[in-house]
DSSP file (Angstrom, degrees, kcal/mol; ACC not computed):
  #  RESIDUE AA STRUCTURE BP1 BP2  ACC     N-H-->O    O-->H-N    N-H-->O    O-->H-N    TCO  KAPPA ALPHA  PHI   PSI    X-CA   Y-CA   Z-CA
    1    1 A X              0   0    0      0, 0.0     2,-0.3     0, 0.0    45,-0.0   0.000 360.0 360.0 360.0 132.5   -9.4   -3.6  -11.6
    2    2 A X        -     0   0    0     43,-0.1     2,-0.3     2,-0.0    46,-0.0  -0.995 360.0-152.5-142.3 152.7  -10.9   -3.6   -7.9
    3    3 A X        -     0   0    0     -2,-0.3     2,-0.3    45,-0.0     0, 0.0  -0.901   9.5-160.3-133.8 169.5  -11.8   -1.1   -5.0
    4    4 A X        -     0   0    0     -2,-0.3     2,-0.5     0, 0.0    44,-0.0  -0.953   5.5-144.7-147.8 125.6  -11.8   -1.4   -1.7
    5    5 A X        -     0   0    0     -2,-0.3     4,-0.1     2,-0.0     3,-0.0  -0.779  37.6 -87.2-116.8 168.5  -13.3    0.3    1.4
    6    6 A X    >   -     0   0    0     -2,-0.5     3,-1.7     2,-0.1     5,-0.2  -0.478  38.5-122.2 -65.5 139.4  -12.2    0.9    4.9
    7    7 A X  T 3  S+     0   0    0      1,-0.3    22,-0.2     2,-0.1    -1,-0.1   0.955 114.1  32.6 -66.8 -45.4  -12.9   -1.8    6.9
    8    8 A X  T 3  S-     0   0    0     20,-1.3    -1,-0.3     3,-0.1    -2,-0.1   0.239 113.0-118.4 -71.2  19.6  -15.0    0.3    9.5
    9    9 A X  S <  S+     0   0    0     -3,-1.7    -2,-0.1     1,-0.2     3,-0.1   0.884  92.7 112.7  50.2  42.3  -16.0    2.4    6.5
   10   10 A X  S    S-     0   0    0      1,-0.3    -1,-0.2    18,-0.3     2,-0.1  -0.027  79.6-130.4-129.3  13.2  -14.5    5.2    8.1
   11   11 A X        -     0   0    0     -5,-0.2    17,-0.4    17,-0.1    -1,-0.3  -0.323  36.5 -25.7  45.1-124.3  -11.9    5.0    5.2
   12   12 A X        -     0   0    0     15,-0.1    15,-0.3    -6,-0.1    14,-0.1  -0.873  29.8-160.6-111.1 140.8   -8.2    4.9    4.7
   13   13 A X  S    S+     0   0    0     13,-0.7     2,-0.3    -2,-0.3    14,-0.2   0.367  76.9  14.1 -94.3  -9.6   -5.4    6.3    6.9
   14   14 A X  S    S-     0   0    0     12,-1.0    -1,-0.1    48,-0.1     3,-0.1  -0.994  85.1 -83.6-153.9 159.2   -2.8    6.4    4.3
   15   15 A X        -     0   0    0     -2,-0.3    11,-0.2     1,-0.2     9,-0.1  -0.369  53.1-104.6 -56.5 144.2   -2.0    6.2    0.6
   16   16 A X        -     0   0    0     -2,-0.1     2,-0.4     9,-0.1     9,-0.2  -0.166  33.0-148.7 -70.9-178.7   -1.7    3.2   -0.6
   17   17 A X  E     -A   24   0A   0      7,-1.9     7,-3.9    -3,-0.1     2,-0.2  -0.982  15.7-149.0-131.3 129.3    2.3    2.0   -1.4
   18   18 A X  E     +A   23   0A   0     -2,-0.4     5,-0.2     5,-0.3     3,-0.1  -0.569  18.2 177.4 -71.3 140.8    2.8   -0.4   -4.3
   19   19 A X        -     0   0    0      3,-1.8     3,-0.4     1,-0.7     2,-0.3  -0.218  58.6 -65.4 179.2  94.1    5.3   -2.7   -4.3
   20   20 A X  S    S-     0   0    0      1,-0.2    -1,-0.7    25,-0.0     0, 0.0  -0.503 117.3 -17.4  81.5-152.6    5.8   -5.1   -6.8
   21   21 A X  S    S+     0   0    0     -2,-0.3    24,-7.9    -3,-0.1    25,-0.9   0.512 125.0  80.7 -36.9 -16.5    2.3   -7.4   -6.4
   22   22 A X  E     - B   0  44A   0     -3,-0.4    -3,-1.8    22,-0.3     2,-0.4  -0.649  64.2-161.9-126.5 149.6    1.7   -6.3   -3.5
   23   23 A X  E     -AB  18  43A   0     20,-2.9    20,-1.2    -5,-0.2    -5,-0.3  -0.987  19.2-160.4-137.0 133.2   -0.3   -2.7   -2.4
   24   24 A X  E     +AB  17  42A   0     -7,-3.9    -7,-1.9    -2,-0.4     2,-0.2  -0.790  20.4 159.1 -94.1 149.3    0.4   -1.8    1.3
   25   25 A X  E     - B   0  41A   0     16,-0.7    16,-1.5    -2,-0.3    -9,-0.1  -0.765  36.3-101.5-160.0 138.3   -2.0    0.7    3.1
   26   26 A X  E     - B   0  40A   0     -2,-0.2   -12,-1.0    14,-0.2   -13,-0.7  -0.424  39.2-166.9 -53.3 135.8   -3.4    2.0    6.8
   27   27 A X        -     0   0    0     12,-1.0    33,-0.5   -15,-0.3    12,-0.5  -0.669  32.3-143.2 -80.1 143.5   -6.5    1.0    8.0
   28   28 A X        +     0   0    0    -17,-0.4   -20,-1.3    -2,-0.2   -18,-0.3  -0.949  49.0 166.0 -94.3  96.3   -9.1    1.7   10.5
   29   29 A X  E     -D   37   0B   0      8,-3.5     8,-0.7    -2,-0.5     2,-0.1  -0.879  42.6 -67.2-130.6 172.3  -10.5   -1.8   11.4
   30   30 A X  E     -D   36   0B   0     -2,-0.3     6,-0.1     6,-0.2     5,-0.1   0.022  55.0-150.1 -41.5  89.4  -12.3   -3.6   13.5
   31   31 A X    >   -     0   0    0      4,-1.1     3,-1.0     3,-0.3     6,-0.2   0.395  36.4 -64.8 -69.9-150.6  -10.7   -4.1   17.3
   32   32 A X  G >  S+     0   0    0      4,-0.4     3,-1.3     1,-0.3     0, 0.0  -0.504 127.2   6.6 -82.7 166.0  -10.5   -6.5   20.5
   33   33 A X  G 3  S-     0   0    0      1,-0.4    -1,-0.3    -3,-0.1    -2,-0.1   0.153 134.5 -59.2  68.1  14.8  -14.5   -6.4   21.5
   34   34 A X  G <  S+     0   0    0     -3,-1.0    -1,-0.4     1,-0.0    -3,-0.3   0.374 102.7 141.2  93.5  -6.2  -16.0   -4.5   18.5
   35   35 A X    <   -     0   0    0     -3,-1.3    -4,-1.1     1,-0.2     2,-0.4   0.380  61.6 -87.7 -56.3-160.6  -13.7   -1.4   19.5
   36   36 A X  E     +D   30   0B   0     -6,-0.1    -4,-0.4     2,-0.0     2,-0.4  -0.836  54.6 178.6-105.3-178.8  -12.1    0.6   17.1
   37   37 A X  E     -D   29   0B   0     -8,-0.7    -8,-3.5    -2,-0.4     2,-0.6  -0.982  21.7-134.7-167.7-177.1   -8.5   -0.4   15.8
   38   38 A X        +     0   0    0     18,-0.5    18,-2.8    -2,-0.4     2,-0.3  -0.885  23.9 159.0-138.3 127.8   -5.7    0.2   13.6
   39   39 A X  E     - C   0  55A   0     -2,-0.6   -12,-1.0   -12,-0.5     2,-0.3  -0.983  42.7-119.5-157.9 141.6   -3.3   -1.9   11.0
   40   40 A X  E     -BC  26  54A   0     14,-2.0    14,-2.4    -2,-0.3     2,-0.4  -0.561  42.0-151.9 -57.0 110.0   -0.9   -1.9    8.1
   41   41 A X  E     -BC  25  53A   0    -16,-1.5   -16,-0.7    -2,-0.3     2,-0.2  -0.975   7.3-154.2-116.4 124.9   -2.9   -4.2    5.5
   42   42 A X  E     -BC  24  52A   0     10,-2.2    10,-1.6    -2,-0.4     2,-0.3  -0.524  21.8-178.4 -80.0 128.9   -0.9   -6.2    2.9
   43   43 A X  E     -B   23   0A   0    -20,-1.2   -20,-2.9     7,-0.3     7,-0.2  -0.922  36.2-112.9-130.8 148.1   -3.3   -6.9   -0.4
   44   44 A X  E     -B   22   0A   0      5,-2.6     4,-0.4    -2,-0.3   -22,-0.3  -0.466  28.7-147.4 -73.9 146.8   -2.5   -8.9   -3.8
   45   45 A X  S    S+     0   0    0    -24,-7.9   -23,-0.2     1,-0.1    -1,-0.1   0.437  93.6  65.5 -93.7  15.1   -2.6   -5.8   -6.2
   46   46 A X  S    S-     0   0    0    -25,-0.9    -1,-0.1     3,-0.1   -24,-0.1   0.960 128.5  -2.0 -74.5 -45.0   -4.0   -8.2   -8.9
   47   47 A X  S    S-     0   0    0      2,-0.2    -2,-0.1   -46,-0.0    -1,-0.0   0.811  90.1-118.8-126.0 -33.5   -7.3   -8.8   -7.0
   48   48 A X        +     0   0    0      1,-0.4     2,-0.5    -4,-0.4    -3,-0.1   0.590  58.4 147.4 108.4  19.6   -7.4   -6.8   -3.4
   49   49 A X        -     0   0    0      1,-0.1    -5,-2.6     2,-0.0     2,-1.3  -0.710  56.2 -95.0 -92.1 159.2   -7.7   -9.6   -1.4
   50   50 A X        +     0   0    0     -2,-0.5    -7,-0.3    -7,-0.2    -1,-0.1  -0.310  44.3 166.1 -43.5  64.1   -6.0   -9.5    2.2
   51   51 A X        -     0   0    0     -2,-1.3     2,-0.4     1,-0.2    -8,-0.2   0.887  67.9  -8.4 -54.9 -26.2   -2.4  -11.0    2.5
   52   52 A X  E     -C   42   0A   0    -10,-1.6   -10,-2.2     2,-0.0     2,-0.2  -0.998  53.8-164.3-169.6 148.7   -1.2  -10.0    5.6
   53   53 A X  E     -C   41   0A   0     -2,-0.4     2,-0.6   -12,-0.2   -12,-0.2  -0.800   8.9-160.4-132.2 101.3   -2.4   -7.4    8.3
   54   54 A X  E     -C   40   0A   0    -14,-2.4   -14,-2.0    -2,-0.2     2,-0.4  -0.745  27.8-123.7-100.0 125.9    0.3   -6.2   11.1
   55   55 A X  E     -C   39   0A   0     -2,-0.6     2,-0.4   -16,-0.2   -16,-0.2  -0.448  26.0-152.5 -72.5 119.5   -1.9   -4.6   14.4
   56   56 A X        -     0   0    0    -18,-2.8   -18,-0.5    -2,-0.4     4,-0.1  -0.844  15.7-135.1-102.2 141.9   -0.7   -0.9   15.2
   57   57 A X  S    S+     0   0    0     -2,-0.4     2,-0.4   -20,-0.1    -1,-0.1   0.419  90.1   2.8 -24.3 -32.6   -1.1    0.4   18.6
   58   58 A X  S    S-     0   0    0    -20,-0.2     2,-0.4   -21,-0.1    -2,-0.1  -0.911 107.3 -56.1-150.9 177.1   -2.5    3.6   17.3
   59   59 A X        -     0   0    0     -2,-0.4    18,-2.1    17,-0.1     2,-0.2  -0.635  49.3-120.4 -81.7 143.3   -3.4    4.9   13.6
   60   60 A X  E     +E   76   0C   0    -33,-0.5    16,-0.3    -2,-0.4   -21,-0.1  -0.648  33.3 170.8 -92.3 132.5   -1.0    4.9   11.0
   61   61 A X  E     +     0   0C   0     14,-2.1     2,-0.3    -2,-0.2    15,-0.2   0.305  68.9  36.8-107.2 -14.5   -0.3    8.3    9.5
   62   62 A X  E     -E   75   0C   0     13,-0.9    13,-1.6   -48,-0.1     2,-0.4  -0.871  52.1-178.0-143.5  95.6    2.7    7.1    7.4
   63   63 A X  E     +E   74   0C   0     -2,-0.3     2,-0.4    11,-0.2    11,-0.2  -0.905  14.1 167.1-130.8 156.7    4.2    4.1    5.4
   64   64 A X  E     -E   73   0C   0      9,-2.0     9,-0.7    -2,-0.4     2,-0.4  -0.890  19.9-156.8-148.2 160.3    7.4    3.7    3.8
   65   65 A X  E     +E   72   0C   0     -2,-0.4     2,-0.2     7,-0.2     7,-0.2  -0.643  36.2 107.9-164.4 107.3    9.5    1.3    2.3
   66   66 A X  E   > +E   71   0C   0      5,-0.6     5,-2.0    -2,-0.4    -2,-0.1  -0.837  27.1  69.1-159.1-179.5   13.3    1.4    1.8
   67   67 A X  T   5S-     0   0    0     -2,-0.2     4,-0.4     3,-0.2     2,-0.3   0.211  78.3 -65.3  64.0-161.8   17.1    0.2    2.7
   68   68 A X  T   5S+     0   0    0      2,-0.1     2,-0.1     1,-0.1    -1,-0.1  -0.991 130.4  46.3-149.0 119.8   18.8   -3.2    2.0
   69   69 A X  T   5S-     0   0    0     -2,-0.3    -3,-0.1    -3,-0.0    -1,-0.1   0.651 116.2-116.1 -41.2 141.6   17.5   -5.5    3.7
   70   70 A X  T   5 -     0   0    0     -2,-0.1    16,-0.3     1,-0.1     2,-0.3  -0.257  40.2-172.9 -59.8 137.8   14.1   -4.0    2.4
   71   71 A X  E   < -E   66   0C   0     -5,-2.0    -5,-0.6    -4,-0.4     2,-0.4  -0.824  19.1-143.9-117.5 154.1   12.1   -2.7    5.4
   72   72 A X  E     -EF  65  84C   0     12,-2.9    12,-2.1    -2,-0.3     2,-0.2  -0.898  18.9-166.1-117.5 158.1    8.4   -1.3    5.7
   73   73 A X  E     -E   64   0C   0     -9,-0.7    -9,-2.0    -2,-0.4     2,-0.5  -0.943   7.3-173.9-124.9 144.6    8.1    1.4    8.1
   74   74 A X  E     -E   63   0C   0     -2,-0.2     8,-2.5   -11,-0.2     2,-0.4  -0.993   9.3-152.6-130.0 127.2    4.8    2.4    9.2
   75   75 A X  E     -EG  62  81C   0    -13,-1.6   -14,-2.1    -2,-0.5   -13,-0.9  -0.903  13.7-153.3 -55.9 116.6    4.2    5.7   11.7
   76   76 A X  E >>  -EG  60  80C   0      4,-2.8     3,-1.1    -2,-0.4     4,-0.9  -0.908  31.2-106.5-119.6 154.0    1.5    6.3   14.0
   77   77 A X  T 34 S+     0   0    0    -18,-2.1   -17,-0.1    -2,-0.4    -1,-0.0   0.683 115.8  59.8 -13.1 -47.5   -0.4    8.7   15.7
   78   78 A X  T 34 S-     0   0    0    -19,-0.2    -1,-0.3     1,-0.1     3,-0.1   0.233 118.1-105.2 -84.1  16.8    1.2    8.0   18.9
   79   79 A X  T <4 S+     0   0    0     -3,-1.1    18,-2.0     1,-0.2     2,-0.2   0.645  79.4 138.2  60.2  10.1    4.9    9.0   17.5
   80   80 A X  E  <  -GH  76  96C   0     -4,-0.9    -4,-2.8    16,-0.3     2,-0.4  -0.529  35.3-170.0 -71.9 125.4    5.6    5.0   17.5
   81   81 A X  E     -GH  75  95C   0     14,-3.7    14,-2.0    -6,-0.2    -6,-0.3  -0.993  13.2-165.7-132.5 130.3    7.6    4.4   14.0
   82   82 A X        -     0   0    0     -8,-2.5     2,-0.4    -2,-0.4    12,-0.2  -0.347  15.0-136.6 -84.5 172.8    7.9    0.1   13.3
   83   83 A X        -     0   0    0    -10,-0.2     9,-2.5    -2,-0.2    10,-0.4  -0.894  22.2-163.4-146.2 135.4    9.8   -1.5   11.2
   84   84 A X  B     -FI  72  91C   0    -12,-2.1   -12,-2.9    -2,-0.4     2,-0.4  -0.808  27.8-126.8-125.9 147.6    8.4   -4.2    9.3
   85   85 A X        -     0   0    0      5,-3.5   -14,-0.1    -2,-0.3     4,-0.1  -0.838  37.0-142.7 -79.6 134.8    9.6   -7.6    7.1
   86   86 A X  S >  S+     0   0    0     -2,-0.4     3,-1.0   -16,-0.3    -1,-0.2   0.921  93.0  57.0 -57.3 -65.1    7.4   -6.5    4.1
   87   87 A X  T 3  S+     0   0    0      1,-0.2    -1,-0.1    -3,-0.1   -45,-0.1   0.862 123.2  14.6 -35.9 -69.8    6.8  -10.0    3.6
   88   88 A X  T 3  S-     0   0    0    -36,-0.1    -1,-0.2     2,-0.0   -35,-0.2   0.349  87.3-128.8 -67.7 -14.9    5.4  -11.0    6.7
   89   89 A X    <   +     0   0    0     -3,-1.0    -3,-0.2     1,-0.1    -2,-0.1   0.716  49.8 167.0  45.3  20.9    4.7   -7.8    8.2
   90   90 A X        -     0   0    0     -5,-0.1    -5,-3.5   -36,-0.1     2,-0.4  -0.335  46.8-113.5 -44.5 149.5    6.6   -9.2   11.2
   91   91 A X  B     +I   84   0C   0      1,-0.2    -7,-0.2    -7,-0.2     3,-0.1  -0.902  38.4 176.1 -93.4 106.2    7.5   -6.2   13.9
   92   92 A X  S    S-     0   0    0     -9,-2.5     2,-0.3    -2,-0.4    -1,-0.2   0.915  73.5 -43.6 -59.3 -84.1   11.7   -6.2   13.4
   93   93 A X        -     0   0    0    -10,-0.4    -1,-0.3    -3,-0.1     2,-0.2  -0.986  53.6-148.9-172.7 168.0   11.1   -3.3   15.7
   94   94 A X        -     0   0    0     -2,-0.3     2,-0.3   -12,-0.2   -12,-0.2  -0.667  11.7-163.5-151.7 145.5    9.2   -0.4   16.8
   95   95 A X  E     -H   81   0C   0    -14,-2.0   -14,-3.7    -2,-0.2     2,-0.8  -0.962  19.0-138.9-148.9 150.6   10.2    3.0   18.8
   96   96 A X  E     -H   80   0C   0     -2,-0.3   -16,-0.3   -16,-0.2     2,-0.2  -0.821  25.8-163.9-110.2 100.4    8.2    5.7   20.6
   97   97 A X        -     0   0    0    -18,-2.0     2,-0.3    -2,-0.8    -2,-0.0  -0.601  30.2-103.1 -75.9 159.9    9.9    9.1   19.5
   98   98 A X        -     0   0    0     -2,-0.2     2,-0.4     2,-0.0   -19,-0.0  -0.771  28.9-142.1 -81.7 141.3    8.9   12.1   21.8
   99   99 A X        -     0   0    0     -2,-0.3     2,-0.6   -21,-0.0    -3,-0.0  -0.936  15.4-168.2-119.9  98.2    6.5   14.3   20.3
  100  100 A X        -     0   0    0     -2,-0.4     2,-0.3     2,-0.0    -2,-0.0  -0.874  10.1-151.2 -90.1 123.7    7.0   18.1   21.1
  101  101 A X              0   0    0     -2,-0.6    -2,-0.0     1,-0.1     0, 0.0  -0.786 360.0 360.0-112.2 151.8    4.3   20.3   20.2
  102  102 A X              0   0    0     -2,-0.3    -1,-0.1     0, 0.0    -2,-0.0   0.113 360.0 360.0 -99.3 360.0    5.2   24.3   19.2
């Protein structure tokens, strides 16, 4: 068993997603110059150390993980949805929906 805090201790942006070994979840961390910034971080779920981190443009509100080939998809703030190789957290690719507010 291990826990984990946000890296800027400002705490998590999403629930984590399991999958298989691996537990995916948004961050708040540590940007260009000490700023703030925001990424999808990959962790073993045996021990909680860091596999893989993919750099969000904005904070992620959303992650998901479905179709064949498996895809991650992560959402952010900024109405930008990605699509990610789980493995690698390589960016397949990423679109900016328009956001209409009511």
């Amino acid at each position: 068993r291990w826990q984990l805090r946000g890296e800027r201790g400002k705490g998590f942006s999403t629930p984590p997603l399991i999958d298989g070994d691996r537990v995916f979840i948004g961050d708040r961390v540590a940007g260009a110059g000490g700023g703030r910034g925001y990424a999808l971080r990959a962790l073993s779920a045996a021990d909680g150390s860091e596999q893989g981190r993919f750099a969000a443009p904005a904070e992620i509100l959303a992650v998901a993980l479905a179709g064949a080939p498996e895809t991650l998809f992560c959402c952010d703030e900024d109405g930008g949805t990605s699509a990610l190789e789980p493995a690698s957290l390589a960016e397949r690719w990423r679109h900016a929906l328009s956001l209409i507010h009511i």
